[in-house]
C-alpha positions as CSV (number, residue, x, y, z in Angstrom):
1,X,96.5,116.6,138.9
2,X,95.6,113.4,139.8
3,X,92.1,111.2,139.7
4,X,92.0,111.5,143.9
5,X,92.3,115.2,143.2
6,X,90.1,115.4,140.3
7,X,87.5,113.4,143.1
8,X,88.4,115.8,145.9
9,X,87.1,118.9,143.7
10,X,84.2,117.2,142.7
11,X,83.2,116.1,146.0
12,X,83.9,120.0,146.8
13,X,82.4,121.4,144.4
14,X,78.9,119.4,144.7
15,X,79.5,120.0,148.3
16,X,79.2,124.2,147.7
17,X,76.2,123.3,145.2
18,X,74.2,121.9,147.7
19,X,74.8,124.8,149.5
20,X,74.4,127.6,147.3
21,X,70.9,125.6,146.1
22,X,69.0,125.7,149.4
23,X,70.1,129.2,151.1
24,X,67.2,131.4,150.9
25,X,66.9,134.0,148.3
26,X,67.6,137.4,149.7
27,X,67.2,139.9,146.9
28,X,66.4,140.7,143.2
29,X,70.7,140.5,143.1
30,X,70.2,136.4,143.8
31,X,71.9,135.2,140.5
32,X,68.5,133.5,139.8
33,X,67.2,136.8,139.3
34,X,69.4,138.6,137.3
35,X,67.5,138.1,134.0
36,X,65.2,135.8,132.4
37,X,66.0,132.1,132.2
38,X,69.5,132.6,134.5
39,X,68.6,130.4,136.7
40,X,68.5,127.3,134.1
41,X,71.4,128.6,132.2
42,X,73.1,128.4,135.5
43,X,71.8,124.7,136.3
44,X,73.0,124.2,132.7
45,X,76.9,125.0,133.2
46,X,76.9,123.8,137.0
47,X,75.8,120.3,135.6
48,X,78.0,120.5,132.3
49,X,81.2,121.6,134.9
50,X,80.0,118.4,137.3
51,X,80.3,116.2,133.9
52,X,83.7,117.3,133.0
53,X,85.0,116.6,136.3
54,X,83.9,113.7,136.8
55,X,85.6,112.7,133.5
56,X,88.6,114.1,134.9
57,X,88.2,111.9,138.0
58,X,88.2,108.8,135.9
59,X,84.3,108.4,135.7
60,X,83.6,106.8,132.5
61,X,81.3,108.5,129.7
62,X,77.9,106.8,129.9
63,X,74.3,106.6,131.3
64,X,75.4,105.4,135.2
65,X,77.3,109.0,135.2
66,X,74.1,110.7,133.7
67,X,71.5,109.2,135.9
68,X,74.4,109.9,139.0
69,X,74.5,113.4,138.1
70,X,70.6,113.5,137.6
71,X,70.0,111.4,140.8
72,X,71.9,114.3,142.6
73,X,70.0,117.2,140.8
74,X,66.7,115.5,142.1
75,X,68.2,115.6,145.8
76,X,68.8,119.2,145.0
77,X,65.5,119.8,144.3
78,X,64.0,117.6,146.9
79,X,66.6,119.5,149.4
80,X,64.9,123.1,147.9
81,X,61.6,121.5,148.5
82,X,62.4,120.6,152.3
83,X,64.2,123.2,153.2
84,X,62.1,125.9,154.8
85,X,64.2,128.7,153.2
86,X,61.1,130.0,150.4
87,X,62.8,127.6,147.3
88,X,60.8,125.1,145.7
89,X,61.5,121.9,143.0
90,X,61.4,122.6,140.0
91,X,61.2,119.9,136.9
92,X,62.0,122.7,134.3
93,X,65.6,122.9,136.6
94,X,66.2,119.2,136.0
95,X,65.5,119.3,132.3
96,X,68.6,122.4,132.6
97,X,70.4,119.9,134.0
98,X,69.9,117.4,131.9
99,X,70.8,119.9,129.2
100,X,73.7,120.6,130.7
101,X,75.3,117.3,131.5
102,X,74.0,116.5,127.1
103,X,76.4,119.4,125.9
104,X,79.4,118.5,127.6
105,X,79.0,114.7,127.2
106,X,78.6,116.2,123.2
107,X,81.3,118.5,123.0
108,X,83.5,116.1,125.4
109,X,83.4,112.8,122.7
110,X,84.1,115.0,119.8
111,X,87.5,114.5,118.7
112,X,88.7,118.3,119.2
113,X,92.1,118.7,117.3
114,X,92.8,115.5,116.0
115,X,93.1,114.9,112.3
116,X,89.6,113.4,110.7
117,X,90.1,109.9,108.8
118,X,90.0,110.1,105.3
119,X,87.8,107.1,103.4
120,X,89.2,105.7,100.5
């Protein structure tokens, strides 16, 4: 695929975030409710899934794709705030983000599969 593609899902996909963030919670079935701490493991592997495509859009690995990523996690939070749907902000939601978007920068500039210099 290429780096317009890659771009084109990631636009999408933050599109349907925003989305899914400030609908109103219906019932105890609301993935934020389905047991304890769901809701930041979800924040986690939303944000970790917004890093690697990013990368895969061409977005360099570094702090102006972090604070990106955590400048739109604040808008979520200010849109959750705003909206008049029952949500609120939540800092302990960025911090899952922020956790999320560490990981995969981690496990993303680890050299999976390739053969480990030896030192002489």
């Amino acid at each position: 695929m290429t780096p317009q593609r890659w771009r084109a899902l990631l636009f999408g996909v933050m599109v349907a975030g925003v989305l899914f963030a400030i609908r109103p919670l219906t019932s105890d079935l609301d993935p934020e409710k389905l047991f304890l701490h769901s809701d930041w493991i979800a924040h986690g592997l939303y944000f970790g899934l917004l890093w690697l495509l990013a990368r895969r859009a061409g977005f360099a690995a570094g702090w102006p794709l972090v604070l990106a990523l955590l400048g739109y996690g604040i808008s979520i939070e200010v849109a959750q705030h705003l909206a008049p749907t029952g949500r609120s902000a939540s800092l302990s939601d960025l911090a899952a983000d922020a956790a999320g978007i560490a990981l995969a920068w981690w496990l993303t500039s680890r050299s999976v599969g390739q053969p480990k210099k030896h030192r002489r």
